[in-house]
C-alpha positions as CSV (number, residue, x, y, z in Angstrom):
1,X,19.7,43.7,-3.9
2,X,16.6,42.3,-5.4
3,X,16.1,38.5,-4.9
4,X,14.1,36.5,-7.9
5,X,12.6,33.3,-6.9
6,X,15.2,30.2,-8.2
7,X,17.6,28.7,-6.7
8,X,20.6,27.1,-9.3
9,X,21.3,23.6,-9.1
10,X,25.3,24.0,-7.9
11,X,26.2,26.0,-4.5
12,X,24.4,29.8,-5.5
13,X,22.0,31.3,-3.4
14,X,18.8,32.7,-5.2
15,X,19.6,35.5,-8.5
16,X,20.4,38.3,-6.9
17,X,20.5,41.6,-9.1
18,X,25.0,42.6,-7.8
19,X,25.9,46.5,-8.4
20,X,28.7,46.8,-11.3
21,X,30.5,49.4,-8.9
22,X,30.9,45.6,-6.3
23,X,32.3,43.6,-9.3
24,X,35.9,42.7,-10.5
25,X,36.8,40.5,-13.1
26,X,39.2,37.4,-12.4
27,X,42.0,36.0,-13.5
28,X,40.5,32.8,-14.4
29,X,38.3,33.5,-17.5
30,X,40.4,31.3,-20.5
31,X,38.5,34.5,-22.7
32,X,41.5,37.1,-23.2
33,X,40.5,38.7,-26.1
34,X,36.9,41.0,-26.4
35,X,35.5,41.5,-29.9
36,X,34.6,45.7,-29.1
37,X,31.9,45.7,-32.2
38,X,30.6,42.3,-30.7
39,X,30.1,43.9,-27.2
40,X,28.7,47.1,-28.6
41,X,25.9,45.3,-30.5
42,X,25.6,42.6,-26.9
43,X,25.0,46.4,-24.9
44,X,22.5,47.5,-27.8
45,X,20.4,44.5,-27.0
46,X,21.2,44.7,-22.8
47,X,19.2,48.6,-23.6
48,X,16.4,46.8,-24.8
49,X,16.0,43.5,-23.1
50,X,18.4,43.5,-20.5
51,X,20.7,41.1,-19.2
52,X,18.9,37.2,-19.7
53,X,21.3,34.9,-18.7
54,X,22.9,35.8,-15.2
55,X,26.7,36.4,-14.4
56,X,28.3,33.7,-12.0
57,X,30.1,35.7,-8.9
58,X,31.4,34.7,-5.8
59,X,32.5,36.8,-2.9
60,X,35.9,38.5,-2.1
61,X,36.3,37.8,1.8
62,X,37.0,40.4,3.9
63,X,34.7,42.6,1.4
64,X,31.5,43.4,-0.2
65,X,32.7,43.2,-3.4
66,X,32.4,40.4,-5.8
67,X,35.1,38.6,-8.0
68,X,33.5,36.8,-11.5
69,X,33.6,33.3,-11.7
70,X,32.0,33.7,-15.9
71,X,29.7,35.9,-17.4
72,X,32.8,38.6,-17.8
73,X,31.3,39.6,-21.8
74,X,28.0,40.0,-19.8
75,X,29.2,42.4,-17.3
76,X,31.4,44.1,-20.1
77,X,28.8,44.9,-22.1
78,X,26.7,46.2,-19.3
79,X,28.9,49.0,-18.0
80,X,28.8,50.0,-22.2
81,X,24.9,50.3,-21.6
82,X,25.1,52.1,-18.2
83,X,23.3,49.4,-16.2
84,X,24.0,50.1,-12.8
85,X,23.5,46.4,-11.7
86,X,23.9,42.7,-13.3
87,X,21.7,39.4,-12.2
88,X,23.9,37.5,-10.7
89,X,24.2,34.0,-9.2
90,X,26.1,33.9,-6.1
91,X,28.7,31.1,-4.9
92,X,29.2,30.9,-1.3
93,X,31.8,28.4,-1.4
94,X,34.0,28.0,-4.6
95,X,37.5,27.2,-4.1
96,X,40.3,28.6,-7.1
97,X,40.2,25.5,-8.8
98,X,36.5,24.9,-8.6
99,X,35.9,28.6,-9.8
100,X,38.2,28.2,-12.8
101,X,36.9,24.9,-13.8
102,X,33.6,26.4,-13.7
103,X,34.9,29.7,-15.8
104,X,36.9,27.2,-18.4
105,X,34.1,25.2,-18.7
106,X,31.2,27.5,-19.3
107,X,33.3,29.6,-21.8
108,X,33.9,26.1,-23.7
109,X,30.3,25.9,-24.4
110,X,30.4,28.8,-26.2
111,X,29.7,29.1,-29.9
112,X,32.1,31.7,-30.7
113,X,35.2,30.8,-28.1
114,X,38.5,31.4,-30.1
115,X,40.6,28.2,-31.1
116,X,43.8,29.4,-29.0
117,X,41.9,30.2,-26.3
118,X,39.6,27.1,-26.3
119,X,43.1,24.8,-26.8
120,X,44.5,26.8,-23.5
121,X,41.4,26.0,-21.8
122,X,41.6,22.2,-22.3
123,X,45.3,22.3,-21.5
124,X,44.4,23.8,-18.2
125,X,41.7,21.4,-17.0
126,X,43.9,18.4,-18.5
127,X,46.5,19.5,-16.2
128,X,44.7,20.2,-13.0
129,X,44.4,16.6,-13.0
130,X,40.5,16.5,-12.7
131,X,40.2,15.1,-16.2
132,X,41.4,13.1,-18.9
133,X,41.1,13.7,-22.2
134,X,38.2,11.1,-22.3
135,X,36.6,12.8,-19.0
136,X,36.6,16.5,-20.8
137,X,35.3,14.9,-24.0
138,X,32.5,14.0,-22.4
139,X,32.3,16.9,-20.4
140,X,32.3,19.2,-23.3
141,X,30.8,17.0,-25.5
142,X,33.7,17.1,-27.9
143,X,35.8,14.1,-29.3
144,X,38.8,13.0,-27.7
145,X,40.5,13.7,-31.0
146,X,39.4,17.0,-31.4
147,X,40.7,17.8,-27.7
148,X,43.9,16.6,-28.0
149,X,44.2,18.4,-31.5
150,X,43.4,21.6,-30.1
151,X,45.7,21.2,-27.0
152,X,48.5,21.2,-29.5
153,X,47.9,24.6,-30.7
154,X,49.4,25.4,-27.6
155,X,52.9,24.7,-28.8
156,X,52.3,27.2,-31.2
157,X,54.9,30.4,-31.3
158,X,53.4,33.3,-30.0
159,X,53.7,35.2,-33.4
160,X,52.1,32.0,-35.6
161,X,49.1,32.0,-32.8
162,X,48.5,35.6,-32.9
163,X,48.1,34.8,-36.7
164,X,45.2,32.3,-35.9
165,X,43.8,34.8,-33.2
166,X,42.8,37.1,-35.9
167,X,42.0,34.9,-39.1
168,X,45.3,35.4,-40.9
169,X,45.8,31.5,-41.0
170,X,43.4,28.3,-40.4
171,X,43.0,25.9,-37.7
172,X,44.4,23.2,-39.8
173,X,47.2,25.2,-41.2
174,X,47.8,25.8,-37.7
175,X,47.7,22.3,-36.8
176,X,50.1,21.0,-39.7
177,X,52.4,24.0,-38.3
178,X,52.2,22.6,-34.7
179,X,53.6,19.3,-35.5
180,X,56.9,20.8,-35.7
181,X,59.2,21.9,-33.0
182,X,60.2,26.0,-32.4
183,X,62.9,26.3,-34.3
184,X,61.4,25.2,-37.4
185,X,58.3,26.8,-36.7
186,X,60.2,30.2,-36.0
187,X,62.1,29.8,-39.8
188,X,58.4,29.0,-41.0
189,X,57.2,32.3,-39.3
190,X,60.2,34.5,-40.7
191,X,60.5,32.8,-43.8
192,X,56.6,32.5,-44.8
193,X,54.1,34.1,-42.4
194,X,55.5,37.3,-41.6
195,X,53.5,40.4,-42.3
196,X,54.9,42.5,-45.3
197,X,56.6,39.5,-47.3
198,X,57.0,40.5,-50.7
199,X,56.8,37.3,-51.8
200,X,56.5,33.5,-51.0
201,X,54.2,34.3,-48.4
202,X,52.1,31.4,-47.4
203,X,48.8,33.1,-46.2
204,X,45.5,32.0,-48.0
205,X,47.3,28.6,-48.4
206,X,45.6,25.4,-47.5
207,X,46.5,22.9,-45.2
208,X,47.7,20.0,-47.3
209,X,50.1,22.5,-49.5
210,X,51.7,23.9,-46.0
211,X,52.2,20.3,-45.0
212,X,53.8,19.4,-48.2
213,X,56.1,22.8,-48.2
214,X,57.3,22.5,-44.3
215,X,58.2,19.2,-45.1
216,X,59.9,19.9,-48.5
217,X,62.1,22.9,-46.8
218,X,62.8,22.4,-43.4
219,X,63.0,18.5,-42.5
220,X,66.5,16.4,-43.2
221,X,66.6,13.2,-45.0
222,X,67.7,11.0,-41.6
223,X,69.4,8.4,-43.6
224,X,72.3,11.2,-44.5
225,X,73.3,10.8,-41.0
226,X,75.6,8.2,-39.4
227,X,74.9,8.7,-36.0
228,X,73.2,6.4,-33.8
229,X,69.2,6.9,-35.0
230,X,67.6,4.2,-32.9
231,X,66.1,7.0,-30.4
232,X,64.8,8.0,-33.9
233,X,62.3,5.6,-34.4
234,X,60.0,6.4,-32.1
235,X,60.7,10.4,-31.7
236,X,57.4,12.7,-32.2
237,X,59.7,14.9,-34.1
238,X,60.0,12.1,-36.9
239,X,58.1,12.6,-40.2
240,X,57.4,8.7,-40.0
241,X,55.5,9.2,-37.0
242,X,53.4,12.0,-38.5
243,X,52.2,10.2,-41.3
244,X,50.0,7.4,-41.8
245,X,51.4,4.9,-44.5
246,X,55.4,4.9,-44.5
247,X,56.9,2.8,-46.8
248,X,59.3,-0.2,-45.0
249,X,62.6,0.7,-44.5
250,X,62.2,4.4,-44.9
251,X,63.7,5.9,-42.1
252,X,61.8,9.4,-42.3
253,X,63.0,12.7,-41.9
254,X,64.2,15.3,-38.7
255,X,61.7,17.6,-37.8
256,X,63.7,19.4,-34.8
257,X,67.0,20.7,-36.3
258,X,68.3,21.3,-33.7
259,X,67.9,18.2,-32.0
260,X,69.5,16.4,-35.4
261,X,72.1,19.1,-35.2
262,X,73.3,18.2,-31.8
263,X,73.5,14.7,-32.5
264,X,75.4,15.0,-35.4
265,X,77.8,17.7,-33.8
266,X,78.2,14.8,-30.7
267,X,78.3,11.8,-33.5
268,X,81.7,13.5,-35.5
269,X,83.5,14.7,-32.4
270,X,83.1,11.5,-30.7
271,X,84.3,9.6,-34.3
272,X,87.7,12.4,-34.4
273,X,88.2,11.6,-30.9
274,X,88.4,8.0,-31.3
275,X,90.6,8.3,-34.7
276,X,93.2,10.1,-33.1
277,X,93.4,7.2,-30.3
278,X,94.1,5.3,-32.9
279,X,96.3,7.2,-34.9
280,X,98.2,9.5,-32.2
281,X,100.7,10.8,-35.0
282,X,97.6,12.4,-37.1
283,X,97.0,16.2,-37.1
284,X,93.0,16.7,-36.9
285,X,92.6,19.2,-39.8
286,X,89.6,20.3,-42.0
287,X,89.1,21.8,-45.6
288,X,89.1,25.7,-46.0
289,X,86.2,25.7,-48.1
290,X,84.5,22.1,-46.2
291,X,84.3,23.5,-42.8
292,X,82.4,22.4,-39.6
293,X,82.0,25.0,-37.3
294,X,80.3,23.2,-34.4
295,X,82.6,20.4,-34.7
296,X,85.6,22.2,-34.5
297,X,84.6,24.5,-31.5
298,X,83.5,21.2,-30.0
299,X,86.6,19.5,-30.4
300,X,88.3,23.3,-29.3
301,X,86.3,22.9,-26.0
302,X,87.8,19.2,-25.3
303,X,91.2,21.0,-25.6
304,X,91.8,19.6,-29.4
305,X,93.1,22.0,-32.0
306,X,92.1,21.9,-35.4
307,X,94.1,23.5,-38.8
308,X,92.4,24.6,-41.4
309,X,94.0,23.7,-44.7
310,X,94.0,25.2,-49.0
311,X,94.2,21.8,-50.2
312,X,92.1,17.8,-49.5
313,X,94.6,14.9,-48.3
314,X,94.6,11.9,-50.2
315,X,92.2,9.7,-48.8
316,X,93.3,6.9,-47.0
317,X,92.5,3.2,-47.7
318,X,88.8,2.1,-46.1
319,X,88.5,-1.6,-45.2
320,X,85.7,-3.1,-47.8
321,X,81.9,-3.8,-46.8
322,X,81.1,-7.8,-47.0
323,X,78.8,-9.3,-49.4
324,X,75.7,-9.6,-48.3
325,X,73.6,-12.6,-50.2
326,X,70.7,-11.4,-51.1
327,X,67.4,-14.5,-52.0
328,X,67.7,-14.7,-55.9
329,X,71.7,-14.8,-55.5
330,X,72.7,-17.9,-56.7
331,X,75.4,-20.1,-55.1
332,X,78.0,-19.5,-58.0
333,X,77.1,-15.5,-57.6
334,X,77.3,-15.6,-53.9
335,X,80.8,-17.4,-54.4
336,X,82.0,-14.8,-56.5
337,X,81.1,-11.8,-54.5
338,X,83.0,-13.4,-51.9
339,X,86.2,-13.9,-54.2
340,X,85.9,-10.4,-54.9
341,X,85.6,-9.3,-51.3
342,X,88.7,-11.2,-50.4
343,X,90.8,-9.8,-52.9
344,X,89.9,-6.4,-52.1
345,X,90.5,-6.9,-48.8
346,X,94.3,-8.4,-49.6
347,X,94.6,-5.1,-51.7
348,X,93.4,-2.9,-48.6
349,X,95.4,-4.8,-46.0
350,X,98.9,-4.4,-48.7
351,X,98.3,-0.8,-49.0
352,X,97.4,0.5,-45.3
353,X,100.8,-1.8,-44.2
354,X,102.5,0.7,-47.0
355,X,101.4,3.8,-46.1
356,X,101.7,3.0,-42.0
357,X,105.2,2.4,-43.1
358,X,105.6,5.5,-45.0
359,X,104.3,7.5,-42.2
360,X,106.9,5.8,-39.5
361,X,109.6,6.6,-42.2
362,X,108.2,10.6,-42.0
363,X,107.4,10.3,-46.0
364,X,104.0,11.0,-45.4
365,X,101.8,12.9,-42.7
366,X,98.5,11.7,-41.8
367,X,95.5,14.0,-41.7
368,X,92.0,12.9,-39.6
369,X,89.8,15.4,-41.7
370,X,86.6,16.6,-40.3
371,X,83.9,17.6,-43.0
372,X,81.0,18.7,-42.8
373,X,79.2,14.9,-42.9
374,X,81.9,12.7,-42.1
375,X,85.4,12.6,-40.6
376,X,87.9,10.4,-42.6
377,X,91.5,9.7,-42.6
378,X,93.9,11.0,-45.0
379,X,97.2,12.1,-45.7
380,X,99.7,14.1,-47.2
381,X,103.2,13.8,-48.7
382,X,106.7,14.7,-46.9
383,X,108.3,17.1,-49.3
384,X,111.8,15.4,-50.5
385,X,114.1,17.9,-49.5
386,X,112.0,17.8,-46.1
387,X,113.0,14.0,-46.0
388,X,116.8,13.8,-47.6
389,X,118.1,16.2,-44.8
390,X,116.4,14.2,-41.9
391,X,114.2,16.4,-40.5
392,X,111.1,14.8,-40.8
393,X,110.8,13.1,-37.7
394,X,111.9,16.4,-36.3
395,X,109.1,18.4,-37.5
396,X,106.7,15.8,-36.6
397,X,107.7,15.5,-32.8
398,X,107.9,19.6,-32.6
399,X,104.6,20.0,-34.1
400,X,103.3,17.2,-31.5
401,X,105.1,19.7,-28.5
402,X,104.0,22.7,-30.4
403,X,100.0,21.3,-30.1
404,X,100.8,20.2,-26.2
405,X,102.1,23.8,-25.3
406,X,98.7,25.3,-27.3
407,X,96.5,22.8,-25.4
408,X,98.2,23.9,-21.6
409,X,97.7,27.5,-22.9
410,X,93.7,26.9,-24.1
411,X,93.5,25.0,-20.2
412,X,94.3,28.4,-18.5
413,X,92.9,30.5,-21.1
414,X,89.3,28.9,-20.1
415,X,90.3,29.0,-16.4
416,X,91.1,32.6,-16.5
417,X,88.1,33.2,-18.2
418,X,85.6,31.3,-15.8
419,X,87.6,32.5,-12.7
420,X,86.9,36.0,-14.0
421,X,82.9,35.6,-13.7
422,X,83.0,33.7,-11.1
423,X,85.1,35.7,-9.1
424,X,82.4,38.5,-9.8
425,X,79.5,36.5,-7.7
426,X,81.7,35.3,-4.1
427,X,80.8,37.7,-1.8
428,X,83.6,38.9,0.1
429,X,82.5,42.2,1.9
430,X,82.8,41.2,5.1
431,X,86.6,39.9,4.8
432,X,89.9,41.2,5.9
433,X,91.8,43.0,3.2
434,X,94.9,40.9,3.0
435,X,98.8,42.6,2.5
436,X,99.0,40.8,-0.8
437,X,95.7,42.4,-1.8
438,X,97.6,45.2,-0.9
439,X,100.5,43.9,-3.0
440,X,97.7,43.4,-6.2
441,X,96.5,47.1,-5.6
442,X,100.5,48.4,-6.3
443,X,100.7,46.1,-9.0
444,X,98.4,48.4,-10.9
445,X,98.8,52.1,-9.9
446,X,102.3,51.1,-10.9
447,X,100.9,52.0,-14.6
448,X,101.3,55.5,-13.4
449,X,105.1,55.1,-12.3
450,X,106.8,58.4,-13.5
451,X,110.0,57.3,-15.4
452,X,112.4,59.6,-13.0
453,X,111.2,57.5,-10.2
454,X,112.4,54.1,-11.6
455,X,115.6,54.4,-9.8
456,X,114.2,54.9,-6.4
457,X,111.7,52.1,-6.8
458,X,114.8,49.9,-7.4
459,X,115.1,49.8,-11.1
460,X,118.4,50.5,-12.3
461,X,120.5,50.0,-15.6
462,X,117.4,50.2,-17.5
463,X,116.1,52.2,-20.3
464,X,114.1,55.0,-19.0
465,X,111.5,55.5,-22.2
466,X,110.3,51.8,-22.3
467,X,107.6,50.9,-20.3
468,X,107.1,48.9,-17.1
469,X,106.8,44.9,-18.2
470,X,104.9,42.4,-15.8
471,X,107.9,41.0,-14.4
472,X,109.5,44.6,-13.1
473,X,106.4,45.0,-11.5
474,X,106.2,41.8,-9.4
475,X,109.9,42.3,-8.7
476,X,109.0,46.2,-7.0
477,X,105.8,45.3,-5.3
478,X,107.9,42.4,-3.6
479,X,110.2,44.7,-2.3
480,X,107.6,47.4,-1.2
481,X,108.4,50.0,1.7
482,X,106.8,53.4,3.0
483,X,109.3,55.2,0.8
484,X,108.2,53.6,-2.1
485,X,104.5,53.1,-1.5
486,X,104.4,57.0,-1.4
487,X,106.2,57.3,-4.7
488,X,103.7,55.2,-5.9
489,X,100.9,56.7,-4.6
490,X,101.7,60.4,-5.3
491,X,102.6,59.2,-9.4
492,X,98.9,57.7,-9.3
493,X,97.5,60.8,-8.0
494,X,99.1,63.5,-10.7
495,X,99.0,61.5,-13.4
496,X,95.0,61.9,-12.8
497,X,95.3,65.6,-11.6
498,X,95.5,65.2,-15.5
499,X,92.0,65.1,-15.8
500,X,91.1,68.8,-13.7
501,X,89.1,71.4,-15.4
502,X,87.7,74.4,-14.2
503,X,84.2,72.6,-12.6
504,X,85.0,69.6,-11.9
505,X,86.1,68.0,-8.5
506,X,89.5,67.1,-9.4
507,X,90.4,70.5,-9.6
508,X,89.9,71.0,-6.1
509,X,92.1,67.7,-5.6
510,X,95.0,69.3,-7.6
511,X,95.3,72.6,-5.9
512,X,95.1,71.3,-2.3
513,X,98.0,68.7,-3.7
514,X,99.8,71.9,-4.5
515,X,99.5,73.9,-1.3
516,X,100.9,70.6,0.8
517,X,103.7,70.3,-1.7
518,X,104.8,73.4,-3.2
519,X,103.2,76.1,-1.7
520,X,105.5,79.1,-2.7
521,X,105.1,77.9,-6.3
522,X,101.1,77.6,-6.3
523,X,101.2,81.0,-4.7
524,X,103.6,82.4,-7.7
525,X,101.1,80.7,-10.4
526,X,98.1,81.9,-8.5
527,X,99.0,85.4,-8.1
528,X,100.0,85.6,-11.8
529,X,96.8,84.6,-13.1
530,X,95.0,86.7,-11.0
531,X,96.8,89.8,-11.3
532,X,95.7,89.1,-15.1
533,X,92.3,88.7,-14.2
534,X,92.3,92.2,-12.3
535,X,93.4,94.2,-14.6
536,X,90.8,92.9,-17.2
537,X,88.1,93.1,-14.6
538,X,89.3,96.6,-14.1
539,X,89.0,97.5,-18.1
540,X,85.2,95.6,-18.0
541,X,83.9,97.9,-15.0
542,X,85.4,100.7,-17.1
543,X,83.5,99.8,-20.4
544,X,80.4,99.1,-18.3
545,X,80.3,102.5,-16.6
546,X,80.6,103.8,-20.3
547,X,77.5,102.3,-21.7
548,X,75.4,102.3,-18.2
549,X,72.3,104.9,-18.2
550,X,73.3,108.3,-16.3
551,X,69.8,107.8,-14.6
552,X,70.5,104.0,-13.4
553,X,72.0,104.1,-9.8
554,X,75.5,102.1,-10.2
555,X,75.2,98.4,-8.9
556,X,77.4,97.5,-6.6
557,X,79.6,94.7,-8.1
558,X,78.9,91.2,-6.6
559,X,81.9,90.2,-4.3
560,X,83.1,86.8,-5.4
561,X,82.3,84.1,-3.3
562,X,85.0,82.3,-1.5
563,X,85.5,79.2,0.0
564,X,88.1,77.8,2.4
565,X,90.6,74.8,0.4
566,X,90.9,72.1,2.7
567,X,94.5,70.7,4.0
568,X,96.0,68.2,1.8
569,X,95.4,65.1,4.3
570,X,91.9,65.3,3.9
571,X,90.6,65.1,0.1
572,X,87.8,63.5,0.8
573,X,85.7,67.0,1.4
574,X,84.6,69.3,-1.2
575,X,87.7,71.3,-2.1
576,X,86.9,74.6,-3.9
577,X,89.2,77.4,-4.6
578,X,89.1,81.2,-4.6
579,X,91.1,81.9,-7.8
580,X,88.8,78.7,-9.6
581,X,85.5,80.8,-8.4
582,X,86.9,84.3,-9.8
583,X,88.0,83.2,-13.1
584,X,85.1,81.5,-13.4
585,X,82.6,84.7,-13.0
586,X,83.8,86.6,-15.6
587,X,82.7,84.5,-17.7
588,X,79.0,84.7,-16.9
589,X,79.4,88.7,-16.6
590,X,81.3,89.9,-19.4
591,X,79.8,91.2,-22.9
592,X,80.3,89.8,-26.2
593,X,83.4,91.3,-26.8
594,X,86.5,90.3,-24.7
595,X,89.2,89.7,-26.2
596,X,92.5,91.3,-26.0
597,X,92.1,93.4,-28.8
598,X,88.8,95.4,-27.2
599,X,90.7,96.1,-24.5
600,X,93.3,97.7,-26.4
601,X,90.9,99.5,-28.9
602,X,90.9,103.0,-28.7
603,X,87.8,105.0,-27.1
């Protein structure tokens, strides 16, 4: 190392010329991104002139080597020129947050720092609680309007602040963009910023005109909406609050659809809810073709059930709004509007009494319909012939049971279901199997119950072809014994002998099944195929002398290989068979042509 004589204000020791091979670079640099032409023209100029300003380093204990604190373009470009060494200012003493305060802040003072990466660098001194934003202004000699401005870039989708990485869209674009919330900004992306649009791209557009579109094609008019909107007011997410004049009683518009689609979802439930409290008799219903998804899953989920219908109810009476007097409303107009309101309510009061009555009397059916906006009360005529022959009421109360039995049936439905994952995370290695696990485990290899053994499982009178219901099966593990645990058993094991072929496992499985149980007939099929197999074996080596070279010393054929099959109380070892391993060799042997008809060809 060569020392230089100064000494830097902070902690370092004199500037020391470091060895590349000792450096590493850190995580702290805020710089992700490395411009290669930049840092091959920066190494053209380290050739000439060398490296001016030093790196910052400190030391990795336990090492010689040297972690960077900044200077990391510096020490980049050097290893492109083939320097062997880098000035360097040592720091003794830097803790992590000291060195990447010192990294953040050096790299802000660059000319050419990126605006993402300059917006992630405030963000992470503002949150290491050293500074404020009016500390770091001064700091960085930056307003505090202009640091908070940046820091919201970091809200910016990944995909949007790629786009600003490389130039595709403007820092203020990016900034109008930013206001919004992910879900609008992801349709913005999709929609507009994507690469390869055909068209209605919004590249090369300026700020203002972005603003203008975003709020044009993906913010809601919040005085369409019923629900409470006092939270509203003073949400970032309202366009009220984004701009600077609003005019007085405009209540702005949603910027976070999701958040407005939540609330209105919660909003209509909570109304349907509360209408069928006070109208128990209703049937919560909605038009085929004015549907509401989320409200009806969310009415579904508090055990409500919704019907879906071809045609609107008629609407049913709403009580009248009140005059309200407005300044120039004279006394005479004021009394009037007043007269009016009194008569209408007379006429709404007269006309919900009738069709209360006329619901009672099962001449009409009421209907709380759920629309898309709103949920309203309607209803529907009785047919007459329904009515004359008294079976009105009738229909009403079943269809009232009829909902009951469907919500106790949604209940376990949705505790089946959770039971079932959560069943899947209780560790139970370590406990007892139980009899009535043992019970559970009978209950389905009965699936494989051959019908000739219903009888001595206990079912009797019975048709043989039809299949095992739920209820026969509870009834026969109930009544379980050795006798008819191993007819069980043995059904579940040959109904997947099914599945043997020549290579596999299984095969092994059947054939020591066979010996234990029926040896004289194994032996029979056994000796049949093989006594096949000879005398085709014997026509091959035949055909093979033929065509072999009188020159060529015969080969002695290979003797099969063999392998004892193990007894039928323990399957659990490889089970191989003598007759499996000779058919089976033939086949890897024999020439092109084998089939019957060679054999029987004349030579």
């Amino acid at each position: 190392m060569e020392a230089a004589n100064h000494t830097n204000a902070n902690n370092a020791v004199n500037v020391t010329t470091i060895a590349l091979s000792l450096i590493q670079p850190s995580g702290f640099n805020p710089r992700k991104s490395f411009d290669e032409q930049a840092l091959t023209e920066l190494a053209d100029s380290i050739r000439q002139h060398g490296v001016i300003q030093p790196v910052g380093l400190r030391p990795i204990p336990g090492t010689d080597r040297y972690e960077i604190v900044f200077g990391e373009r510096r020490y980049r470009a050097s290893l492109i020129a083939e320097q062997t060494g880098i000035p360097a200012e040592i720091y003794d003493n830097l803790s992590d947050k000291e060195a990447e305060e010192m990294a953040i802040t050096e790299n802000l003072q660059r000319q050419d720092i990126a605006p993402m990466e300059e917006a992630s660098a405030f963000r992470r001194l503002i949150e290491s609680g050293r500074y404020d934003a009016q500390s770091l202004a001064v700091q960085v000699g930056k307003s505090v309007a202009y640091i908070r401005t940046r820091m919201k870039l970091t809200t910016l989708i990944p995909e949007i602040a790629s786009l600003l990485d490389t130039d595709d869209i403007t820092v203020s674009v990016a900034s109008e963009i930013c206001r919004y919330g992910e879900d609008i900004q992801r349709e913005v992306y999709e929609k507009h910023l994507k690469d390869g649009l055909p068209y209605n791209s919004w590249r090369g557009m300026n700020a203002s005109k972005v603003a203008q579109m975003i709020e044009r094609d993906f913010t809601t008019e919040l005085c369409r909406y019923s629900f409470d909107k006092s939270a509203c007011a003073s949400c970032p997410h309202n366009t009220c609050n984004l701009l600077l004049f609003v005019e007085e009683g405009y209540e702005g518009k949603c910027a976070k659809s999701s958040c407005l689609k939540e609330k209105h979802t919660a909003y209509l439930a909570e109304k349907a809810v509360s209408m069928l409290a006070e109208y128990p008799e209703a049937n919560l219903c909605q038009y085929q073709y004015d549907t509401n998804e989320a409200v009806a899953s969310r009415l579904a989920e508090m055990g409500y059930e919704i019907e879906t219908v071809s045609d609107y109810p008629k609407r049913f009476p709403t009580e009248p709004d009140a005059p309200q007097r407005e300044e120039d409303d004279t006394d005479e107009e004021y009394a009037d509007m007043v007269q009016d309101y009194q008569e209408e309510m007379q006429e709404y009061y007269t006309e919900r009494a009738e069709l209360l009555s006329k619901s009672e009397a099962g001449e009409i059916t009421l209907y709380i319909w759920v629309g898309r906006n709103d949920v309203t009360l309607g209803y529907k005529a009785v047919p007459v012939k329904q009515r004359e022959d008294g079976s009105a009421s009738t229909a009403i109360i079943a269809d009232l049971k009829a909902k009951d039995m469907r919500n106790k049936e949604i209940a376990v439905e949705h505790t089946i279901a959770d039971t079932k994952e959560q069943i899947k995370k209780v560790d139970i290695t370590e406990a007892k199997f139980s009899n009535e696990e043992d019970k559970m485990i009978y209950f389905f290899l009965l699936s494989s119950l051959r019908r000739e053994h219903y009888e001595a499982v206990g079912l009797t009178d019975r048709d043989p072809y039809k299949a095992l219901d739920d209820m026969e099966k509870m009834a026969i593990i109930a009544k379980l014994n050795a006798k008819t645990k191993a007819i069980i058993r043995r059904d579940f094991l040959i109904a997947n002998f099914q599945g043997a072929y020549r290579t596999n496992a299984i095969s092994g499985l059947l054939f020591a099944f066979a010996k234990k149980h029926m040896p004289d007939e194994f032996a029979a099929i056994e000796s049949q195929y093989n006594e096949i197999y000879e005398k085709r074996h014997k026509r091959l080596e035949e055909r093979i002398a033929q065509l072999r070279p009188t020159d060529l010393p015969e080969a002695e054929p290979e003797a099969p290989e063999t392998a004892e099959t193990p007894e039928a109380d323990e399957p659990e070892e490889a089970v191989t068979d003598p007759a499996e391993e000779i058919a089976a060799e033939p086949a890897d042997k024999a020439p092109e042509e084998t089939t019957e008809e060679t054999y029987n060809r004349p030579r």
